[in-house]
N, C-alpha and C positions, 0 to 999 in steps of 0.2 A: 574261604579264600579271599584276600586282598583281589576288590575290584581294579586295583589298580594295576594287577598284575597284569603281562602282555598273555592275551592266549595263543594258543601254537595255530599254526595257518594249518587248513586243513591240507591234504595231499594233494599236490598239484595232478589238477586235471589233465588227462593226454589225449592228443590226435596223432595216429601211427596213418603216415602219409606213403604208400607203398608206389614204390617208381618204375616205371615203365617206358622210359627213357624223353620224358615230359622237359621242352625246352624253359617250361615256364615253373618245374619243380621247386625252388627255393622262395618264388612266388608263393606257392599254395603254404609252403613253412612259413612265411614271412606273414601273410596276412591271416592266417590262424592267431599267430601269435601277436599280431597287434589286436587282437581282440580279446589279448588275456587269457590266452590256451596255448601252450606246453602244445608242440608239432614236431614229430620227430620222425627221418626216414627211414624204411625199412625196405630189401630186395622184392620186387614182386614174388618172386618165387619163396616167401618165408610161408612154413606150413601155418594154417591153423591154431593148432597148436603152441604156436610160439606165441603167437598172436594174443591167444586170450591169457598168454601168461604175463603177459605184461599192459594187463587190466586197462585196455583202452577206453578213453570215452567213447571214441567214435575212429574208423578207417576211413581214408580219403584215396582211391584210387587213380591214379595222376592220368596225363594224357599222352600220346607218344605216338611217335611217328609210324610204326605196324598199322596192317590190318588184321583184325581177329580171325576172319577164315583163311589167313594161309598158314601153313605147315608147318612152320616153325613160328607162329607169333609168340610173344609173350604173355604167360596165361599168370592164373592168381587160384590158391587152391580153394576148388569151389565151395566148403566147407567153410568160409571165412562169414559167406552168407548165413548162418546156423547157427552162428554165434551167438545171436540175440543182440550185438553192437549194431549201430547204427552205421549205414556203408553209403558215400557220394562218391562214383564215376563220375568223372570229367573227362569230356571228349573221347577218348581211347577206352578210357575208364567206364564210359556210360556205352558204349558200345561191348565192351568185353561184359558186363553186366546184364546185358539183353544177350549178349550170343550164348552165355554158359545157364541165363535161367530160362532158356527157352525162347524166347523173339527171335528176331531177323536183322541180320546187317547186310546190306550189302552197297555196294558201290552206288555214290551218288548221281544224280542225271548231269549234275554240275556239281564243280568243288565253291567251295567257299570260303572266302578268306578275308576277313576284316571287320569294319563294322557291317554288321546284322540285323536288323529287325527279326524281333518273335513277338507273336499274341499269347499271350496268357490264357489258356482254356479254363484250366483250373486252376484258382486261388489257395493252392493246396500247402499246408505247410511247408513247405520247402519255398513256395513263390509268395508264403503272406505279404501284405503290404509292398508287392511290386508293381508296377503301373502295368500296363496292355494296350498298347505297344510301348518296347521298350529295347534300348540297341543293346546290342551286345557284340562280346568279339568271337568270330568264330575261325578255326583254323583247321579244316577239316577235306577229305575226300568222298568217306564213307558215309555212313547214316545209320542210323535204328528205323530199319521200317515196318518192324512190327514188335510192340510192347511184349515181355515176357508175361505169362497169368498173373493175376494179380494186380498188377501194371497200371498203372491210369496214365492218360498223355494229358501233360500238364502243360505243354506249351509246344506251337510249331513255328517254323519259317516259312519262307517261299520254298526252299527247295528243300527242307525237312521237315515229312511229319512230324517226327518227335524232334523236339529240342530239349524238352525236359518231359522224364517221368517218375513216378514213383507211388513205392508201395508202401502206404501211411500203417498198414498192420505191422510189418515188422522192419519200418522205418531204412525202407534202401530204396535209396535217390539218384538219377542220374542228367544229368544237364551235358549235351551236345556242345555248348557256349562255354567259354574260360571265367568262371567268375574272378578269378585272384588276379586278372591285369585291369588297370588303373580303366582301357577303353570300353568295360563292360559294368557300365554306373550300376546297375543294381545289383553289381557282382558282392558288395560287400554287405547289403539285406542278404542276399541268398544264401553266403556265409554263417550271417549272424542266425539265420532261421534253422539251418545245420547243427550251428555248435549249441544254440541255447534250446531252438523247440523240437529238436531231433533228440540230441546227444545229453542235453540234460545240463549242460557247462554252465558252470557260474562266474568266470574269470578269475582262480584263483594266482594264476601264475604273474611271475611280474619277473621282467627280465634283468639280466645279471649287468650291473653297469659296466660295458664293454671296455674303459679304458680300464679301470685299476684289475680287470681279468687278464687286460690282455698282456700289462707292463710287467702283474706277477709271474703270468708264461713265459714271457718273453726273457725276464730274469735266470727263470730256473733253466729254460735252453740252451744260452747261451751263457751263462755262469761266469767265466771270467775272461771269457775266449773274442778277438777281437771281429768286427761285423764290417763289411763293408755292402752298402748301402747305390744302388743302380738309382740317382736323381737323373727322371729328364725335366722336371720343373711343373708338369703335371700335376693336380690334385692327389692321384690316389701315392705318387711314390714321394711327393711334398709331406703327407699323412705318416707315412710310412716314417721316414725320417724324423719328422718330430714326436712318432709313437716311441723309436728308439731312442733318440736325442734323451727325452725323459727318461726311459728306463734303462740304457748304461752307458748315456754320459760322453768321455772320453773313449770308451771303448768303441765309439762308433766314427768312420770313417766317410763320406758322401762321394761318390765319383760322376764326374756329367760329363757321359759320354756326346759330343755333338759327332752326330753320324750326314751330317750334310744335309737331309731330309725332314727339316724342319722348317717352319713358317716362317714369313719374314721377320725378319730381328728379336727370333725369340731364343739365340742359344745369348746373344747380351744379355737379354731381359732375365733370363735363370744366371746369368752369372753377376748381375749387376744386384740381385733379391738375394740370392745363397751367400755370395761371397764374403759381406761383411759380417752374417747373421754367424756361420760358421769358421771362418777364418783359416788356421791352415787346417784344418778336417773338410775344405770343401777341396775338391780336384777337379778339373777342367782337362778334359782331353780333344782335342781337331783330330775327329777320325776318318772325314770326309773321302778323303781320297781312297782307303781302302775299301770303306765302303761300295763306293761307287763304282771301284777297280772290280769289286765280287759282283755285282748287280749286273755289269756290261754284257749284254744280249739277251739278258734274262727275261722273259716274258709271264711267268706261268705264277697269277696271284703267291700259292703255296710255296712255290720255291721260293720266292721272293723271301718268304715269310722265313723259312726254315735258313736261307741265307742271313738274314737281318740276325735272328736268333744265334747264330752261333760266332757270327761275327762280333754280337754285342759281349760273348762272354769269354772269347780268345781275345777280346782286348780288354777286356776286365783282368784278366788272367795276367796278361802282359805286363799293363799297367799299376795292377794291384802290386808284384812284385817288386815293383821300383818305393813301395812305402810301407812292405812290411808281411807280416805273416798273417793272413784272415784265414779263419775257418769257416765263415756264414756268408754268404750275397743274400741283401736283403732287396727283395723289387715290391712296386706294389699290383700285384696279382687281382682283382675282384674275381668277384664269382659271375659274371659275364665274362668274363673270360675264359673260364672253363668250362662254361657249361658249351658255348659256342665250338670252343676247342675239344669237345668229344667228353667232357667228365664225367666221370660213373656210368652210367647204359644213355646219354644221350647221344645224340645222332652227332658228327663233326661237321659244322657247317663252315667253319675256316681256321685254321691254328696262328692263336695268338703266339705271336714270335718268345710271350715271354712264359706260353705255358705247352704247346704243342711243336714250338721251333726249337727249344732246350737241346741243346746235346747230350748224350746218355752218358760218354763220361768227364762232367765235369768235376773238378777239382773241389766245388765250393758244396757246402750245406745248403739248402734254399728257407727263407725265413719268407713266409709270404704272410704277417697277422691278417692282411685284409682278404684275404682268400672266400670267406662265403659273408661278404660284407657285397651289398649293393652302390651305384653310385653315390646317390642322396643318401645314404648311409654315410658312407667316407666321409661327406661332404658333411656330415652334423658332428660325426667325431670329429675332423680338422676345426673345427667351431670350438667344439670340447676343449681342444688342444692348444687354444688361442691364438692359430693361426689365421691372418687377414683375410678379408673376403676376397680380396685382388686372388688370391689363391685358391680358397673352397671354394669361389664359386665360378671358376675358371672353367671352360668348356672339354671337354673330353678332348685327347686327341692320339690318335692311335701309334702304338709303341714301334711301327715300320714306317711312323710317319708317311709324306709326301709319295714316299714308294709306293704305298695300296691306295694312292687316290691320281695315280698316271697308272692308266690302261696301258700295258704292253710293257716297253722296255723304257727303262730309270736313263737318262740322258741330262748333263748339265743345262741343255735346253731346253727339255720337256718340266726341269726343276724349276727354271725361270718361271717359265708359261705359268704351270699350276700356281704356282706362291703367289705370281705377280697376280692373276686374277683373285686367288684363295683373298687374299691383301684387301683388293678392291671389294669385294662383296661384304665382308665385314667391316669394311672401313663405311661402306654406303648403311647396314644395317646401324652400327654404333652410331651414324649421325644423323639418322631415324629417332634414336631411341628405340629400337626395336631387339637390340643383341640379347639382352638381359631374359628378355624373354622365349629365347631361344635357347631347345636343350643342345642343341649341335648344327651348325652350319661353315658348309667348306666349297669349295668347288673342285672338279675332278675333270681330267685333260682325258680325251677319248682316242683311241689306238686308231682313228677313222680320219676321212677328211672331207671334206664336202665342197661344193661349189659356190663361190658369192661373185660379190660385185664389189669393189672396194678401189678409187679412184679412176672410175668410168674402165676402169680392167678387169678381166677376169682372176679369182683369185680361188687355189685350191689350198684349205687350209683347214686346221682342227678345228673341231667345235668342245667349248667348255659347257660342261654341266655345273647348276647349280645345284647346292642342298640344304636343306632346311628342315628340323625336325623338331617336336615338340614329344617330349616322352617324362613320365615319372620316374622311370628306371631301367627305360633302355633295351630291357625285354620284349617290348612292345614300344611300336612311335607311331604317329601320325606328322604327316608334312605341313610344315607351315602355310598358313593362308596370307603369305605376303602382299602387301599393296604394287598391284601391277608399274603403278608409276615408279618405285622403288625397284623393282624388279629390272624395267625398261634404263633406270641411271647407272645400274651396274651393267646390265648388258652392252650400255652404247658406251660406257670406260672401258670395260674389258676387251671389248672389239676394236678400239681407238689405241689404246696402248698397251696394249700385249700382243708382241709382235709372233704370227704364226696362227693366230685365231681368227678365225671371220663368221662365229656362231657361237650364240649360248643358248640353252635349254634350260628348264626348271624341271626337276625329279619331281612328281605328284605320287609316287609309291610310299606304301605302307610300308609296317615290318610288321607282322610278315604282310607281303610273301620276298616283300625286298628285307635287305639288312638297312643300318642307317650309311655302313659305310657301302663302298661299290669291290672293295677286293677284299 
């Protein structure tokens, strides 16, 4: 045989990742796979059986909001143990793994939630090369309090014996702690000691380059049928648009909705960027007032939401007719967005307007390519795509806009307040040099009012909240450790000129057990 020849790559290794309604599920897919292993979901409830038919390296059992002693939790067929594969519980997963091999879970004395310290007992395969102490993220109520046989406890907390155990004879591991989010540093040793000194993985797999997959799908979907395109100027629906742009061209139509509930001078700013880029395939619509006319006395975050949602797509509907026949609305969807918004067996923590607020009969196809794509994901394909950093590395901002950041009812002057301060706080951080380094920062107007002093008078009036958030991917944040003087020039502007405020606060919550947004 010519050494020259290429030889064939062996079979890509697999991790079958079994869900249990784990907020942080696409996490545990995501950093598998950056380590070179093939991760792919499967129903908690898949037999055995199926299981070893599709010759995994290793099971990774997710984490999920249940508790394993009540009545209807989600179980896993206990048979999966017997395999001979190598099995890691995480959180929900390392407790359902001690409650079916004989241990204890039961409710903890305290919950736990964020970063965590554990000591390291045993340096056991699973913990090789991990320091003692070491933080970790924990997101939990219950506990393992007593190891199934076998068992060894490889690591505790303060308020949990076990944080990690396992049985090094037929390699089933369970860790209390998320290793797959970014605030759990030795979450990716723990990983790597799983996939290589558990499961045996050599890193055969190497991922499919996501643009020329997605332009080919996106071809064959939509064939010769015309697209129209939901721009609010955002990174992920910015992406979105130049994912189609390239792959059909004239077929593709952009419409920007401005729904009044946007930051100051950012529906110019999308129309002064799109307009010439695009020319007449870009559409500009002022839909403020109906908006606003549907939102009047609404208070309740989710209607809000489901309001926004259907309003954005009866005037897409409207709109769209005035320039032609579309078959597809393309929006950009991530997979924080549904996983939030209840997708597959996770829990609904709030409905994103453009994935839980949809109306059930709309007219249009939905084309969503960035649907299990992360934000810093997007954010590397918009790079792919050669679109400006002004753009990819533009901050998040929620698709009901200004709406879910005013507590209570949406008001032309509660719009004021929030923008005018939202304004100030990033105007003071940009002249920091501090924004860039910020994964998401805004302020939110509070449905309260409180008592000050403001020209030797009594004064009852809202107080604004600040926020600041520092995250890899959104699934998990930690708050900014902003410079108090910096803190203090925005509060003494915002209180000075934003008329109706006389208080501002700084949010110090995580996510969990806070979100990054407040509605």
């Amino acid at each position: 045989m010519n050494s020259a020849t290429p030889q064939p790559r062996p079979p890509a290794e697999k991790i079958i990742v079994l869900d249990f309604g784990a907020q942080y599920l696409q996490l545990i897919v995501r950093k598998v796979q950056e380590q070179g292993v093939l991760a792919e979901v499967c129903p908690a409830n898949t037999g055995a059986a199926d299981l070893h038919a599709e010759r995994p390296s290793g099971i990774i059992l997710s984490g999920g909001p249940a508790s394993v002693y009540e009545p209807a939790a989600p179980s896993v067929d206990p048979a999966i143990f017997d395999l001979g594969v190598p099995v890691l519980g995480i959180c929900y997963g390392h407790q359902l793994m001690a409650h079916l091999l004989g241990g204890r879970v039961e409710a903890g004395e305290r919950r736990e939630y964020g970063f965590t310290p554990i000591e390291v007992t045993q340096s056991d395969l699973l913990l090789a090369e991990v320091e003692s102490p070491t933080q970790t993220w924990m997101s939990h109520g219950d506990r393992v309090a007593q190891a199934p046989p076998g068992f060894r406890v490889l690591a505790t907390s303060g308020y949990t014996p076990i944080a990690a155990m396992g049985d090094t004879d037929r390699h089933l591991y369970g860790v209390q702690f998320h290793p797959e989010v970014h605030h759990t540093p030795c979450g990716k040793q723990v990983l790597h000691n799983f996939l290589r000194r558990a499961c045996g993985c050599v890193s055969t797999w190497e991922p499919e380059d996501f643009v020329e997959q997605a332009l080919q799908e996106l071809r064959t979907q939509v064939g010769t049928d015309r697209v129209l395109c939901g721009l609010s100027g955002g990174v992920d629906s910015s992406v979105v648009a130049a994912l189609l742009e390239r792959a059909i061209g004239d077929q593709l139509v952009c419409m920007f909705i401005d729904h009044g509930l946007l930051r100051k001078n950012e529906a110019a700013e999308v129309g002064e960027f799109f307009g010439p880029r695009l020319g007449e395939r870009f559409v500009a619509v002022d839909a403020s007032e109906v908006f606003l006319e549907r939102l009047g006395g609404v208070t309740d975050p989710e209607e809000k939401r489901q309001i926004i949602g259907e309003t954005f797509i009866r005037t897409f509907e409207v709109e769209a007719e005035k320039i032609g026949t579309f078959r597809f609305l393309a929006q950009g969807t991530i997979y924080p967005d549904v996983i939030e918004s209840g997708g597959g067996s996770t829990a609904t923590i709030k409905s994103h307007h453009n994935v839980g607020g949809l109306p059930e009969n709309m007219k249009y196809e939905l084309l969503e390519p960035l649907r299990r794509l992360f934000k810093d994901q997007v954010r590397q394909l918009g790079r792919r795509l050669g679109l400006p950093a002004s753009l990819t590395e533009r901050q998040p901002f929620p698709g009901p806009g200004l709406a879910v950041r005013i507590i209570g009812e949406v008001t032309p002057e509660r719009l004021m307040q929030v923008r005018e301060a939202d304004h100030i706080f990033r105007e003071e951080l940009r002249a920091a040099g501090l924004e860039t380094g910020i994964s998401q920062c805004f302020a939110v107007l509070a449905d309260i009012r409180s008592v000050g002093v403001m020209g030797d008078d009594r004064s009852y009036a809202h107080p604004v909240i600040l926020r600041a958030v520092v995250t890899e991917d959104f699934m998990t944040a930690d708050w900014a450790r902003l410079p108090h003087d910096l803190l203090a020039r925005a509060a003494s502007r915002i209180v000075n000129e934003v008329s109706g405020v006389n208080r501002v606060v700084y949010d110090i919550t995580s996510k969990p057990p806070g979100t990054v947004e407040w509605e």
